[in-house]
C-alpha positions in Angstrom: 16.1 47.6 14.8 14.0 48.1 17.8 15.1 51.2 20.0 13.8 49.6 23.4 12.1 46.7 24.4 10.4 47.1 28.3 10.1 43.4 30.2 8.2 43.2 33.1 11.0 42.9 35.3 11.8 46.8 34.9 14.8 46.3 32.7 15.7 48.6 29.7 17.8 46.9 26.5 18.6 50.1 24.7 19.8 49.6 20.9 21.4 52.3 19.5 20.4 53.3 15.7 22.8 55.8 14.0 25.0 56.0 11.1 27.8 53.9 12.7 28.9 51.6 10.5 31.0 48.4 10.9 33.6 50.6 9.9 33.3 53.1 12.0 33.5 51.0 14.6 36.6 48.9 13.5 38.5 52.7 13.2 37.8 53.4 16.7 38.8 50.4 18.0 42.2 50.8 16.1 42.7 54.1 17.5 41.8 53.0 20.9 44.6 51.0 20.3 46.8 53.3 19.5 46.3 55.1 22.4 44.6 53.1 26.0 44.4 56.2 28.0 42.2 58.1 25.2 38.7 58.0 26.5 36.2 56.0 23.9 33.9 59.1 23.2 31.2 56.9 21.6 30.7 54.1 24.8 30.7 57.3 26.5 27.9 58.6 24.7 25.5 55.4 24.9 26.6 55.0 28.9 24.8 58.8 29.0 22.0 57.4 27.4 21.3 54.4 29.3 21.7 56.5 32.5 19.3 59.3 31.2 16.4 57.0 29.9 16.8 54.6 33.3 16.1 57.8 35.4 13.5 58.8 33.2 11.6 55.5 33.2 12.4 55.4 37.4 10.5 58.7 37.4 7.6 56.7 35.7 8.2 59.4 32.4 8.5 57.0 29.9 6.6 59.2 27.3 8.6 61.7 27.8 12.1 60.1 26.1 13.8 62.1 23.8 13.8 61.2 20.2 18.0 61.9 20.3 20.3 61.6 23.1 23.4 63.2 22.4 23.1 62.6 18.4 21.7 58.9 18.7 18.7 58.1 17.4 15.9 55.6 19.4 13.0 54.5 17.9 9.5 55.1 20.2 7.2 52.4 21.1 4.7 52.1 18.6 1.0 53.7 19.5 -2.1 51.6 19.3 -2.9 53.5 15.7 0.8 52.1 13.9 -0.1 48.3 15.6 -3.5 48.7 13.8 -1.8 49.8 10.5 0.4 46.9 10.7 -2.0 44.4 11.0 -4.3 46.1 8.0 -1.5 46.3 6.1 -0.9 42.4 6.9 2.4 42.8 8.3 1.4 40.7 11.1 4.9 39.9 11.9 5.7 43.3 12.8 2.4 44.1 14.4 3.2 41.3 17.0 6.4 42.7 17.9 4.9 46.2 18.2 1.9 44.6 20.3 4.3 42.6 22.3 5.9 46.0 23.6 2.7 47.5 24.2 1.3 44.7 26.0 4.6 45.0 28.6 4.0 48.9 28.7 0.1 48.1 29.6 1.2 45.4 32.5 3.6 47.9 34.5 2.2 50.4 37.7 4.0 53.9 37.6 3.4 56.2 40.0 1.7 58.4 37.3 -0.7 55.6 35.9 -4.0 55.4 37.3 -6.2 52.5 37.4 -8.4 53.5 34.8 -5.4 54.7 32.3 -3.9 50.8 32.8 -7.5 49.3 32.2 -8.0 51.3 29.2 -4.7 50.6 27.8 -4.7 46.9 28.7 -8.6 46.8 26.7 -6.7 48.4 23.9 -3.9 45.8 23.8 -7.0 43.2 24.4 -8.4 44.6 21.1 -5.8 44.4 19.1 -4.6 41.1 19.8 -8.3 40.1 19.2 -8.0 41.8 15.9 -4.6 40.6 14.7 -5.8 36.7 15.2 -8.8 37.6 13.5 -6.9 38.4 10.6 -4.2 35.8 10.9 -6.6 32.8 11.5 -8.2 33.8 8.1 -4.9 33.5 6.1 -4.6 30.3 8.3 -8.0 28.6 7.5 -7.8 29.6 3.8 -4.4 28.3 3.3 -5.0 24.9 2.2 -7.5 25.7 -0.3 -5.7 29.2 -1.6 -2.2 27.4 -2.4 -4.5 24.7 -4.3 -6.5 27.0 -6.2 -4.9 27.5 -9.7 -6.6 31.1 -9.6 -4.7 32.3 -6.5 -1.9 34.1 -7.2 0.9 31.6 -5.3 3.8 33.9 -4.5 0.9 36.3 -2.7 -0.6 33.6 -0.6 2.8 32.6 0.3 3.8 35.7 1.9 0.6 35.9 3.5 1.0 32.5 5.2 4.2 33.1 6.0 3.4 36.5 7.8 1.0 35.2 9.9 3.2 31.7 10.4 6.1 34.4 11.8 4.0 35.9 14.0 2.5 32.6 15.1 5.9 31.3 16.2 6.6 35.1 17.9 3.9 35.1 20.5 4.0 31.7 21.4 8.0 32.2 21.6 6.5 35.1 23.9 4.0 33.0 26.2 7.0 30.6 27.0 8.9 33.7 28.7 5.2 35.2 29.8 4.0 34.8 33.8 0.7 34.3 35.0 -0.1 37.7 35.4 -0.2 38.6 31.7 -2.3 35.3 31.0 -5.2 36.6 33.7 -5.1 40.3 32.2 -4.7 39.8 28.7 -5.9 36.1 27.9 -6.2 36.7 24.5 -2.3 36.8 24.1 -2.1 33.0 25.5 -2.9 29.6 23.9 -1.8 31.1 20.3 -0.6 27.1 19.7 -4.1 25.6 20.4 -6.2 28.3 18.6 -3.7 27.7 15.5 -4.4 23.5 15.7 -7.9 24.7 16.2 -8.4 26.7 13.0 -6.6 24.1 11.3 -9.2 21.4 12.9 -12.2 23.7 11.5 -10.3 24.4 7.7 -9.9 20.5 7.7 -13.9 19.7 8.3 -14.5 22.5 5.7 -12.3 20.8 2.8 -13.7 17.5 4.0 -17.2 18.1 4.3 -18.6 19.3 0.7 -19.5 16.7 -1.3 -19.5 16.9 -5.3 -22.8 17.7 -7.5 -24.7 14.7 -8.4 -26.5 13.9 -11.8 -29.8 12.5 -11.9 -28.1 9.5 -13.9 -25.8 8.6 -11.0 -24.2 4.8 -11.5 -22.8 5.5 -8.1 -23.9 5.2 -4.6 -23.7 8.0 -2.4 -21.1 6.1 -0.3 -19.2 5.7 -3.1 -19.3 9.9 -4.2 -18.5 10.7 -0.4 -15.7 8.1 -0.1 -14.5 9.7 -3.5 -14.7 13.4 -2.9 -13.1 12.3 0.8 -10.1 10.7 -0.3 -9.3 12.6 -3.3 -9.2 15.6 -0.7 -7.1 13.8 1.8 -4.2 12.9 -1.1 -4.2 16.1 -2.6 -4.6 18.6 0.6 -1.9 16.4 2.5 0.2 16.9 -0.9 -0.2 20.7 -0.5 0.9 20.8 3.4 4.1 19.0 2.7 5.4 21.2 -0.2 4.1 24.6 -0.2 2.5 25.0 3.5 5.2 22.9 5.6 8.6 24.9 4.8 7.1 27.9 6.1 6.9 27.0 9.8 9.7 26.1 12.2 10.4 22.0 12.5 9.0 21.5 16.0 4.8 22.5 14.7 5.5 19.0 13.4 2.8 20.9 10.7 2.1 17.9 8.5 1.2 15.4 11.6 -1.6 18.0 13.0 -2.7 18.3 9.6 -2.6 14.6 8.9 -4.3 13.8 12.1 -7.5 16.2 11.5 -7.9 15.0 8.2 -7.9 11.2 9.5 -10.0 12.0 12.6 -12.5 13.5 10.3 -12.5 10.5 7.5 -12.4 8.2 10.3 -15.3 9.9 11.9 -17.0 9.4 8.8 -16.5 6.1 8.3 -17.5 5.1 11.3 -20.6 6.7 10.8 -21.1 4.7 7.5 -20.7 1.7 8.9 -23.6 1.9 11.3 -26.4 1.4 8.0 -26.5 -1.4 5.8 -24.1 -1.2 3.3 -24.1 -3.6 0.0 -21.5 -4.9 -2.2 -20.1 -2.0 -4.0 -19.8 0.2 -0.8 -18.8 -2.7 1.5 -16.2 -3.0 -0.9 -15.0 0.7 -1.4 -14.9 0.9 2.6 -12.1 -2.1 2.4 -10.4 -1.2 -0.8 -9.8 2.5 1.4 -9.2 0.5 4.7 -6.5 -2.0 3.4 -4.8 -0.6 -0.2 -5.6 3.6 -0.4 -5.2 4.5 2.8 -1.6 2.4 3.7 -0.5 2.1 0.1 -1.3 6.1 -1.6 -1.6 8.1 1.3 0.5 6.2 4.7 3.3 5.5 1.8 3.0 8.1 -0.5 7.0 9.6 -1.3 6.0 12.9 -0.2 4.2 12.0 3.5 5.9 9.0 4.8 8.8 10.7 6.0 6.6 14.2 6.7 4.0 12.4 9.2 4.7 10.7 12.2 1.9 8.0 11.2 2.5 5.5 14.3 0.5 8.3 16.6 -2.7 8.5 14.0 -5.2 6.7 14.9 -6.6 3.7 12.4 -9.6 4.3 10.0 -11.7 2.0 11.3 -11.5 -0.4 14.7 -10.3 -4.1 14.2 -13.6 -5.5 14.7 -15.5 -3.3 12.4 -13.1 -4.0 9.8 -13.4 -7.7 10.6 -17.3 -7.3 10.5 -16.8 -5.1 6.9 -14.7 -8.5 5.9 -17.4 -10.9 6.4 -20.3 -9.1 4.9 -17.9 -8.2 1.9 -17.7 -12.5 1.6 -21.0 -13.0 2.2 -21.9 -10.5 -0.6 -19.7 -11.5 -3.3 -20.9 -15.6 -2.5 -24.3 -14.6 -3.0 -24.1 -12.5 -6.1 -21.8 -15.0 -7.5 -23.9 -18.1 -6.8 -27.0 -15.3 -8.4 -25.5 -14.4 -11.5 -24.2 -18.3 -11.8 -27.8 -19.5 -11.7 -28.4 -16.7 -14.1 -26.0 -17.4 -16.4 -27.2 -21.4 -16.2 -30.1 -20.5 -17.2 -29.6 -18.1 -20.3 -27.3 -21.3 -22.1 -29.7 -24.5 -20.8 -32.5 -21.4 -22.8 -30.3 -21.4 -25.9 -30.0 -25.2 -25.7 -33.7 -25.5 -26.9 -33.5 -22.9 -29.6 -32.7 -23.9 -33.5 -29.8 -22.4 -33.2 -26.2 -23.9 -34.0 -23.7 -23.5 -31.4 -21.0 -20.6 -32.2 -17.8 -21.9 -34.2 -14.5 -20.5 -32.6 -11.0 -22.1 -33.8 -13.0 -24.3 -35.8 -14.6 -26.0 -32.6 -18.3 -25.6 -31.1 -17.8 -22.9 -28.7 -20.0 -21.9 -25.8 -19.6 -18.5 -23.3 -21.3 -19.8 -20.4 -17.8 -21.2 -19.3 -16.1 -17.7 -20.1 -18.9 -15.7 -18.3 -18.5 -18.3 -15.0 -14.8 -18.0 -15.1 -14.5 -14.2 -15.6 -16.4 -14.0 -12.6 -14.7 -16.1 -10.7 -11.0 -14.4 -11.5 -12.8 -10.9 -11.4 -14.1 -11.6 -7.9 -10.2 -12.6 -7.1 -8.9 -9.7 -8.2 -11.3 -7.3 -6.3 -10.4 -9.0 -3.1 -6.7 -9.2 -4.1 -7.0 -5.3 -4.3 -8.4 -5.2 -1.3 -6.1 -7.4 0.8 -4.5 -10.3 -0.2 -5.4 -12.5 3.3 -9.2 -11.4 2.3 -8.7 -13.0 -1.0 -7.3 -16.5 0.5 -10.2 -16.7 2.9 -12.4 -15.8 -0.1 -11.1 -18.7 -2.6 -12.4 -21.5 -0.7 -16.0 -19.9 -0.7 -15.8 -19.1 -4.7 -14.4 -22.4 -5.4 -17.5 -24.1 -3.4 -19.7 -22.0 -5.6 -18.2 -23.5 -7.9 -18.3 -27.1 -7.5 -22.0 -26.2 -6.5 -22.8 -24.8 -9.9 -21.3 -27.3 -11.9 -23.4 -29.8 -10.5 -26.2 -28.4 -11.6 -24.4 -27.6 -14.7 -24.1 -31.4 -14.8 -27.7 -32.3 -14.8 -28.9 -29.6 -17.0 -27.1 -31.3 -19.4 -28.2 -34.6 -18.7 -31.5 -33.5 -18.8 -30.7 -32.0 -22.2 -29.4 -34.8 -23.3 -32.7 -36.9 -22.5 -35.3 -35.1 -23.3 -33.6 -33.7 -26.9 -32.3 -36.2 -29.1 -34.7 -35.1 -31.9 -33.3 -31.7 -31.9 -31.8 -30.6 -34.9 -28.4 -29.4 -33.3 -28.5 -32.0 -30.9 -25.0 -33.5 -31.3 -23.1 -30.0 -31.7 -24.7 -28.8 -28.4 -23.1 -31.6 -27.1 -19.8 -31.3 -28.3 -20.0 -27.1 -27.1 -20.6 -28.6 -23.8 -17.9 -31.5 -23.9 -15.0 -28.4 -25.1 -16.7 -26.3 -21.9 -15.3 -28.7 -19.4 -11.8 -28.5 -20.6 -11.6 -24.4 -20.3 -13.3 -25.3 -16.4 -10.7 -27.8 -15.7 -8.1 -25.1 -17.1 -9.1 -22.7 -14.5 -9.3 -25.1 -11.8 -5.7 -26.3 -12.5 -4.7 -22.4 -12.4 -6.1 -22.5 -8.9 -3.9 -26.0 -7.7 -1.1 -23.5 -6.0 -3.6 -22.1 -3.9 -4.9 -23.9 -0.6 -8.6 -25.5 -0.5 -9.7 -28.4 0.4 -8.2 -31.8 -1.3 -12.5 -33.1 -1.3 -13.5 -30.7 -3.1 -10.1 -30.5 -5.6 -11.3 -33.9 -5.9 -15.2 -33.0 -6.6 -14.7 -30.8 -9.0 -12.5 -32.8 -11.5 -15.1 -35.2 -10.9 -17.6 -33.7 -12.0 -16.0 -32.3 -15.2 -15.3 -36.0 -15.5 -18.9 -37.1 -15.7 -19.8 -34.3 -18.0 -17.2 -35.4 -20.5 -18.1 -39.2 -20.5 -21.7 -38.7 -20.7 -21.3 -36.5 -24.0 -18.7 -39.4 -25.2 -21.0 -41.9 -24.6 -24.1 -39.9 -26.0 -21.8 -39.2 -29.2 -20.6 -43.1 -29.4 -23.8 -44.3 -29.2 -25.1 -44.2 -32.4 -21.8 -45.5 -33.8 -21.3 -48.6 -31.2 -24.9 -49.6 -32.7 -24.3 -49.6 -36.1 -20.6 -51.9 -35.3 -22.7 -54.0 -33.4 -24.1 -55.9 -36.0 -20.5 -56.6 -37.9 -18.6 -57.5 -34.6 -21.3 -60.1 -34.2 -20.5 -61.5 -38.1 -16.8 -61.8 -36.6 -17.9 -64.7 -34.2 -20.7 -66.4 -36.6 -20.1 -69.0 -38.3 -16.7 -71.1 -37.8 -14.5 -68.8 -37.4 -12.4 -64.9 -36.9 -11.4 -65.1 -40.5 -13.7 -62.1 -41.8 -10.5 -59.4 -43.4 -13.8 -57.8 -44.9 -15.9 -57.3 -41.9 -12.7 -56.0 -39.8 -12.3 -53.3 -42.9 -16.1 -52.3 -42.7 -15.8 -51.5 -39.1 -12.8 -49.2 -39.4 -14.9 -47.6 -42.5 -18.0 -47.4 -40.2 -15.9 -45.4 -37.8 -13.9 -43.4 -39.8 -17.2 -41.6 -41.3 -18.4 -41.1 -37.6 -15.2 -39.6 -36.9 -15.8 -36.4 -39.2 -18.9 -35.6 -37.1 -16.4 -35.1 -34.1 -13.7 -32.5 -35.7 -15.6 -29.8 -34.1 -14.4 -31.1 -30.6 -11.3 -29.1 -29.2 -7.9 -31.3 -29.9 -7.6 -33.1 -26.4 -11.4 -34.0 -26.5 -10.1 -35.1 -30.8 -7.6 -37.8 -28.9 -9.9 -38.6 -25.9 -12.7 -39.7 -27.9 -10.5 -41.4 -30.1 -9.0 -43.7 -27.6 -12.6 -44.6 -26.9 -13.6 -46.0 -29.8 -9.4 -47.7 -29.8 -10.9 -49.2 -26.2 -14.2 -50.2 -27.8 -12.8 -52.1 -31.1 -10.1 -54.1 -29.0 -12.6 -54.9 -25.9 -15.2 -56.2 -28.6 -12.9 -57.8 -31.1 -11.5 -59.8 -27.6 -15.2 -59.9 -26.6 -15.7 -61.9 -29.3 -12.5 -64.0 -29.6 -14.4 -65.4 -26.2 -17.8 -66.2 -28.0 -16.0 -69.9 -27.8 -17.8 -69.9 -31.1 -14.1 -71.8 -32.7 -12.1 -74.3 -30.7 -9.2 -75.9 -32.8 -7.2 -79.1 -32.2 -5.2 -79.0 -34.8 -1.8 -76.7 -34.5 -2.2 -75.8 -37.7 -5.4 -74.2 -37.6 -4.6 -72.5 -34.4 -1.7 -70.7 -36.6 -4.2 -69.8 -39.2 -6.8 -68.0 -36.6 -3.7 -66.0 -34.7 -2.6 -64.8 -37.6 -6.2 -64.1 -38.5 -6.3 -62.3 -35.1 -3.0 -60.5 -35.7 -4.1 -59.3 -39.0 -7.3 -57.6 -37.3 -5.1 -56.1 -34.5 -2.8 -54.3 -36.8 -5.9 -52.7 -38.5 -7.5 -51.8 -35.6 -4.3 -50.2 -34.4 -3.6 -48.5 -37.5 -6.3 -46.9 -37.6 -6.9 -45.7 -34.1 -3.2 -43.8 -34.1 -3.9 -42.6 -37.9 -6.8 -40.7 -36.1 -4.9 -39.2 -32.8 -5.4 -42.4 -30.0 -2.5 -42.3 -27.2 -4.0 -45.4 -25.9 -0.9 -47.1 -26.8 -1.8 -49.5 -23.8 -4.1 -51.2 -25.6 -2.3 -52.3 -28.9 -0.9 -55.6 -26.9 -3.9 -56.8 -26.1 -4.8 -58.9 -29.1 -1.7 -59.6 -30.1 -0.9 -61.4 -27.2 -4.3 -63.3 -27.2 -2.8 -64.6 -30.6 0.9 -65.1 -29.3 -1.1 -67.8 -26.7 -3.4 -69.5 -29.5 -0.3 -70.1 -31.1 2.0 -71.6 -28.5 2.6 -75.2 -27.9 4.9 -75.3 -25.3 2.8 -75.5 -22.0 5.5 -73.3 -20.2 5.6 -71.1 -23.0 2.1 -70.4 -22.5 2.2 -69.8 -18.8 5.1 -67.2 -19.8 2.7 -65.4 -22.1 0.0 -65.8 -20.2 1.6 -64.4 -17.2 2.6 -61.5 -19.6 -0.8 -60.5 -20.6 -1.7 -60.3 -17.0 1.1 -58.2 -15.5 0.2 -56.0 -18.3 -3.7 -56.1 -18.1 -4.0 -56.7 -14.1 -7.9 -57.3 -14.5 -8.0 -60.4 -16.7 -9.5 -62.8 -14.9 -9.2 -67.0 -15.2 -12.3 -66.5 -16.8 -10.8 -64.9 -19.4 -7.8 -66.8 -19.5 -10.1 -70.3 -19.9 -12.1 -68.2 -22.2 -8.9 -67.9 -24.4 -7.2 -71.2 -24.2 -10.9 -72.9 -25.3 -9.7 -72.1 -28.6 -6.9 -74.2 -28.0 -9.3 -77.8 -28.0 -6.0 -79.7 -27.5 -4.9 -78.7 -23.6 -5.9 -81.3 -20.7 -7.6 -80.3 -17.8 -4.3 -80.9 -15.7 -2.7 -78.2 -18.3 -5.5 -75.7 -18.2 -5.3 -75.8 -14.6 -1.4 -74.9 -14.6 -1.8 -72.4 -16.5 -4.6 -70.6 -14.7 -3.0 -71.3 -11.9 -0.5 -68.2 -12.7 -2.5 -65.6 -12.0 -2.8 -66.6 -8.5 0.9 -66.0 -8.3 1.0 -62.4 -9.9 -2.5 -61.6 -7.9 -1.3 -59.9 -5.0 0.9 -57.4 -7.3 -2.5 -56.2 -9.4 -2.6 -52.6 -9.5 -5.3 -50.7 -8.6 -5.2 -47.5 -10.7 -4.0 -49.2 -13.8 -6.4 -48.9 -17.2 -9.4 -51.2 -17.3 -9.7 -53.6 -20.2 -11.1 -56.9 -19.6 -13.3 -56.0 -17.1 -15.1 -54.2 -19.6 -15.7 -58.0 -21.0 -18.0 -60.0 -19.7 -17.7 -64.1 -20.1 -20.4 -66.5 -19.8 -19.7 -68.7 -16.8 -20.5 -72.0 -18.4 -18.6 -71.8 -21.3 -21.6 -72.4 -23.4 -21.7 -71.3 -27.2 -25.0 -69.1 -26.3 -25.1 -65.3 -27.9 -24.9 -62.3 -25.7 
């Protein structure tokens, strides 16, 4: 314990040291009790003392007090030599006790101190408070990086920090009960608090500053090392401060908000800096991957500093309008690479288009990557900017899906032009079908983008387009087979008659050996196509119902040819569903046609008739006359009452429903003329 501590005000706090034990003291205060009037020999004692070393120090002869008063042991002040051993020795806690009371001893006049003894021994207190923040700032600057070096020994560099931490919170404990006068003779005892902050400012830049050896095969940018190195140092210094470095000093330093806040100052410093030169994707992208996930998610929320760091009084890493400026060039530079590399891409398949080469076979269907490269970019574009922020990646959709409808109209006349200037080529229909499957993984992708908000028009476009793509590979795969059917559909109305069961049986053969050239389209593309060649056998078997080639009077034979007609319907629809068509719209069609040849019944007809149109909305009384000229038996009066029906149901056409008989065209006049 220290023997006497000396204030500026004069006073004296003596503490007796001796062998005086708790018990000691316990027994004479029972035998006080035993006895009031006995006189307490040991108060006694220490009253002698404080009266001997109060005249002594009034006399201005404070080195001359006696090591024992009366048996009691007091310990000296400690000379300038035992302060200097302390702080060697790094007991730094100790030494700013000791320095403490010297610095008090310097400060007072006695009558025996000269001016030039005070000065000397206020330039030795001077020194030595120089001396002992020398040492302690060390420890201080070095403690980050010693407690994060596995070859430190821990438990050392502990003690270290927490001696110099101790004597930290001692002297500025001490400038709080300080006056002015010791500030303007010994200024190197005040402002302990703002050198500490200081060295930790300095220690901060240190760590922050070095930047890792590069290779000369760097992949990286240098924005992208120093962001690195940067942030790597901020997560795992901050790490070190709030386990090992922040239960060593009192809970007011607030120690892991000073930290925090030099480390951010710094980084933010730096980023700032970056920001002023032209930055391209990759470190555009870095800077706002740090700005909106690292720096609020891993180091703002991280377990061990959000509760440690009083973040709301840390500045941001960057100002709003840089970081909106950051977000617009980061758009602008994916839009442009991605509209690049789509052109790119484009370009490599229309390449491969012209080669001898057959398309690849995946899942037993032509298969082509361009729509897997355009759509991985796409979704890996998302996800950067999702990673970034999510409200970056919703103002980024619209741009990519824009892209997109952009490249696949030119995706649409590359094939096109393909498709005209090829037709010799030796792969020339499997190239088509690769592109026909392509559409449907595009449409997929699109569809996974329908919860998301962009613009209805170009929703609209791009389905569109896909649309286009697909029926001008149907068509250019159809086209061979619609010419070779041509020639039997036009058997069919030749002569007198729809009685050919041998032609209708030739067509379905005809298409049934096309069919196998199409088993390399995906399934859905299987059906579609199917249900085109359903659409093309009913709208030219009906075509050619309305040749007005036949026209029979007799009831009979109008029995004969609907059967005929049914007959050739249930073929037609046999084989179509055999194969996959869903067009299950279309297997009325003919039937009905016969179901009117048939009739007799005037109203009965006019029922039928009015059935085939709420059914097939865009028949017209073209068609209708078209149909009942095979009937050579109705009057004028009749034909016209029976026409007259589809004025009724007119109004109730829909617009949207599936085309059919506009598809078939009808000679105005009736006449018996081949198309």
């Amino acid at each position: 314990m220290r023997a006497i501590d000396i204030y500026n005000s004069g006073k004296v706090r003596i503490i007796i040291q001796g062998s005086h034990s708790a018990a000691t003291n316990a027994t004479e205060i029972k035998a006080k009790s035993k006895d009031d009037k006995r006189p307490d020999k040991t108060m006694n004692k220490m009253k002698a003392a404080k009266k001997h070393l109060l005249k002594i120090i009034s006399n201005g002869n404070t080195e001359k007090i006696p090591d024992n008063i009366d048996g009691m042991e007091i310990r000296r002040p400690a000379t300038v030599e035992q302060v200097e051993e302390s702080i060697n020795s790094g007991r730094f806690h100790s030494a700013i006790q000791e320095l403490i009371v010297l610095q008090h001893k310097a400060l007072r006049h006695t009558i025996s101190n000269s001016q030039e003894e005070l000065q000397n021994q206020q330039e030795k207190v001077t020194r030595l408070y120089t001396y002992l923040w020398e040492q302690m700032s060390k420890i201080f600057h070095t403690s980050v990086s010693a407690l994060s070096s596995q070859n430190i020994d821990e438990p050392v560099a502990t003690a270290e920090l927490k001696e110099a931490v101790n004597a930290l919170v001692e002297q500025v404990n001490e400038e709080k009960k300080s006056d002015s006068e010791t500030a303007a003779l010994i200024p190197e005892s005040r402002e302990w608090m703002a050198k500490w902050e200081e060295v930790v400012k300095q220690s901060v830049k240190e760590r922050m500053c070095p930047l890792p050896q590069t290779t000369s095969d760097k992949t990286t940018s240098s924005v992208s090392d120093e962001l690195k190195h940067m942030g790597k140092t901020i997560k795992s210094d901050l790490y070190v401060v709030a386990k090992q470095i922040k239960p060593l000093y009192p809970e007011n330093f607030d120690v892991c908000t000073i930290y925090a806040k030099f480390y951010i100052q710094h980084f933010s410093l730096q980023l700032n800096t970056i920001t002023e030169y032209g930055l391209d994707e990759q470190d555009t992208t870095h800077l706002l991957v740090w700005v909106h996930y690292i720096y609020p998610n891993e180091i703002i929320r991280h377990p061990d500093l959000v509760h440690n760091v009083s973040w709301e009084i840390i500045r941001p890493l960057l100002p709003l309008e840089k970081i909106l400026d950051l977000e617009i060039q980061y758009t602008l530079n994916v839009v442009s690479l991605v509209e690049d590399l789509m052109k790119k891409s484009l370009d490599c398949e229309a390449k491969f288009w012209t080669e001898e080469k057959l398309p690849t076979i995946l899942n037993m269907v032509y298969h082509s990557e361009l729509p897997v490269d355009i759509i991985q970019m796409l979704y890996g574009q998302m996800e950067g900017a999702n990673k970034v922020s999510l409200q970056l990646a919703k103002q980024l959709l619209p741009l990519l899906v824009q892209q997109l409808a952009t490249f696949l109209e030119r995706y649409k006349a590359t094939v096109e032009e393909f498709i005209e200037a090829n037709k010799k080529h030796r792969y020339f229909l499997p190239i088509v079908i690769a592109n026909i499957n392509s559409c449907d993984s595009y449409r997929e992708y699109i569809r996974s983008l329908e919860n998301h908000h962009f613009e209805d028009e170009v929703k609209t476009k791009l389905h569109d387009t896909l649309r286009k793509i697909e029926t001008t590979g149907f068509d250019t795969l159809l086209e061979d087979l619609f010419q070779e059917l041509k020639p039997s559909f036009r058997e069919l109305s030749q002569k007198n008659g729809l009685c050919s069961h041998g032609t209708m049986v030739q067509i379905i053969e005809i298409s049934e050996t096309y069919m196998l050239k199409f088993k390399t389209l995906k399934v859905c593309y299987h059906q579609e196509i199917m249900e085109n060649i359903h659409l093309y056998l009913v709208k030219e078997y009906i075509r050619r119902i309305m040749k007005k080639k036949v026209s029979q009077k007799s009831a009979e034979q109008q029995k004969i040819i609907a059967n005929q007609i049914i007959e050739s319907a249930s073929l037609i629809k046999d084989y179509c569903i055999r194969n996959g068509s869903k067009a299950e719209w279309l297997n009325d069609a003919i039937p009905k046609i016969a179901e009117i040849i048939k009739l007799h019944d005037i109203d009965a007809i006019r029922t039928e008739v009015a059935s085939l149109a709420s059914q097939y909305p865009d028949i017209s009384k073209r068609h209708v006359k078209a149909i009942l000229y095979i009937k050579g038996n109705l009057r004028r009066s009749e034909l016209k009452s029976i026409t007259k029906i589809l004025a009724d149901i007119g109004e109730s056409k829909e617009e949207d429903s599936p085309k059919l008989f506009s598809h078939i065209a009808v000679s105005r006049g009736f006449t018996r003329q081949e198309h």
